[in-house]
C-alpha positions as a Markdown table, in Angstrom:
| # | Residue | x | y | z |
|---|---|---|---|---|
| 1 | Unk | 10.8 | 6.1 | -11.3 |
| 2 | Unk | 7.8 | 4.4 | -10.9 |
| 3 | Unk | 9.1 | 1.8 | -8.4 |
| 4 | Unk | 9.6 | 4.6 | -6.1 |
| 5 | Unk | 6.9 | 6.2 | -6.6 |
| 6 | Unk | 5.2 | 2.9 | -5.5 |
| 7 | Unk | 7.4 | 2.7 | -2.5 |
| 8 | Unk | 6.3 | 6.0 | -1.6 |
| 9 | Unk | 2.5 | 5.0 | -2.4 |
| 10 | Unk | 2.9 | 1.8 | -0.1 |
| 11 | Unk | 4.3 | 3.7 | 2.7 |
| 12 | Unk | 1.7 | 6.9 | 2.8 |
| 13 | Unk | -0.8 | 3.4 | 2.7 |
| 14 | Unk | 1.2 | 1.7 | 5.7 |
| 15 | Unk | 1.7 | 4.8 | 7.6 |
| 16 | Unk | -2.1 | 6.0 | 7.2 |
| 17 | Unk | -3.4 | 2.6 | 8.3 |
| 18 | Unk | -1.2 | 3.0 | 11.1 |
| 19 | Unk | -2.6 | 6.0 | 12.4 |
| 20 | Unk | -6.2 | 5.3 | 11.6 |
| 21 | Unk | -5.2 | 1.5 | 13.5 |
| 22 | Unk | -3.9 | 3.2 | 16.7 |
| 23 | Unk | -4.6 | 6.5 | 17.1 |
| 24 | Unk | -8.2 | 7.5 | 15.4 |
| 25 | Unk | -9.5 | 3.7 | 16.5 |
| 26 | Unk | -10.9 | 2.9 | 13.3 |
| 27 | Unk | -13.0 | -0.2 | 13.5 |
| 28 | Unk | -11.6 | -0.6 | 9.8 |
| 29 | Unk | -7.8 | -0.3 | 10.4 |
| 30 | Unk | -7.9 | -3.8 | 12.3 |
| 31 | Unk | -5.6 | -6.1 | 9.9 |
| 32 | Unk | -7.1 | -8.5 | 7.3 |
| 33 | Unk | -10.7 | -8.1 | 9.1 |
| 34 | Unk | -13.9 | -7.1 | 6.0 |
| 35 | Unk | -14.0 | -3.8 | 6.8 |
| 36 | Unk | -10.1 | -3.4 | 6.5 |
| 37 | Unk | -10.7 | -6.0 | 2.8 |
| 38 | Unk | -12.7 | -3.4 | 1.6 |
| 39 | Unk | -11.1 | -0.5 | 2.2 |
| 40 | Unk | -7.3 | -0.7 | 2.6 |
| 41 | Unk | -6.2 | -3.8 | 0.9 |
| 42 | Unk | -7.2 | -2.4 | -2.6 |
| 43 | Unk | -4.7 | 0.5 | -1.9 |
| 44 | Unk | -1.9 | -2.0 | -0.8 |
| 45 | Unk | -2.7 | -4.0 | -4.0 |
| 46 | Unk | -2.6 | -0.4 | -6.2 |
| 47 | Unk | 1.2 | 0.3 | -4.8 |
| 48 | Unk | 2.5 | -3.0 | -5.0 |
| 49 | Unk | 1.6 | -3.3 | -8.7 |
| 50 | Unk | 3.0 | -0.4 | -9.5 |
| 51 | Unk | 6.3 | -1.7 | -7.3 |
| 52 | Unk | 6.2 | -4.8 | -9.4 |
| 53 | Unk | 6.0 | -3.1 | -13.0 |
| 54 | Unk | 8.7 | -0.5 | -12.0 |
| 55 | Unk | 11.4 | -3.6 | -10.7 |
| 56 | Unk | 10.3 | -5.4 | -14.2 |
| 57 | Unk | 11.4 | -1.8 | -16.5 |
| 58 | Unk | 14.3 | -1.9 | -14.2 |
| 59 | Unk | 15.4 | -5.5 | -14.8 |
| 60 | Unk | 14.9 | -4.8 | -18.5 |
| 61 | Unk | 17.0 | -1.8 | -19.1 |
| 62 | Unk | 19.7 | -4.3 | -17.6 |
């Protein structure tokens, strides 16, 4: 459950950067520059975490 709720998470993140990137030309959207460290890369941190744990509770119900 909570690994795809992470996968979900990370590609609402993706998606949203996306569009902010290309479409809304967001001086902050522009990969790995510090405006984009500040404000997206927590998020993708957030959802990959949670990815993580939810692959570990998988492994271990094994």
């Amino acid at each position: 459950m909570l690994l795809t709720i992470g996968l979900i998470g990370l590609m609402i993140v993706l998606l949203l950067n996306l569009l902010a990137n290309f479409y809304l030309n967001q001086p902050a959207a522009m990969v790995f520059s510090e405006a984009w460290n500040a404000s997206w890369l927590p998020s993708y941190i957030v959802w990959l975490v949670m990815c993580i744990i939810g692959i570990a509770i998988k492994l271990s119900k094994r």
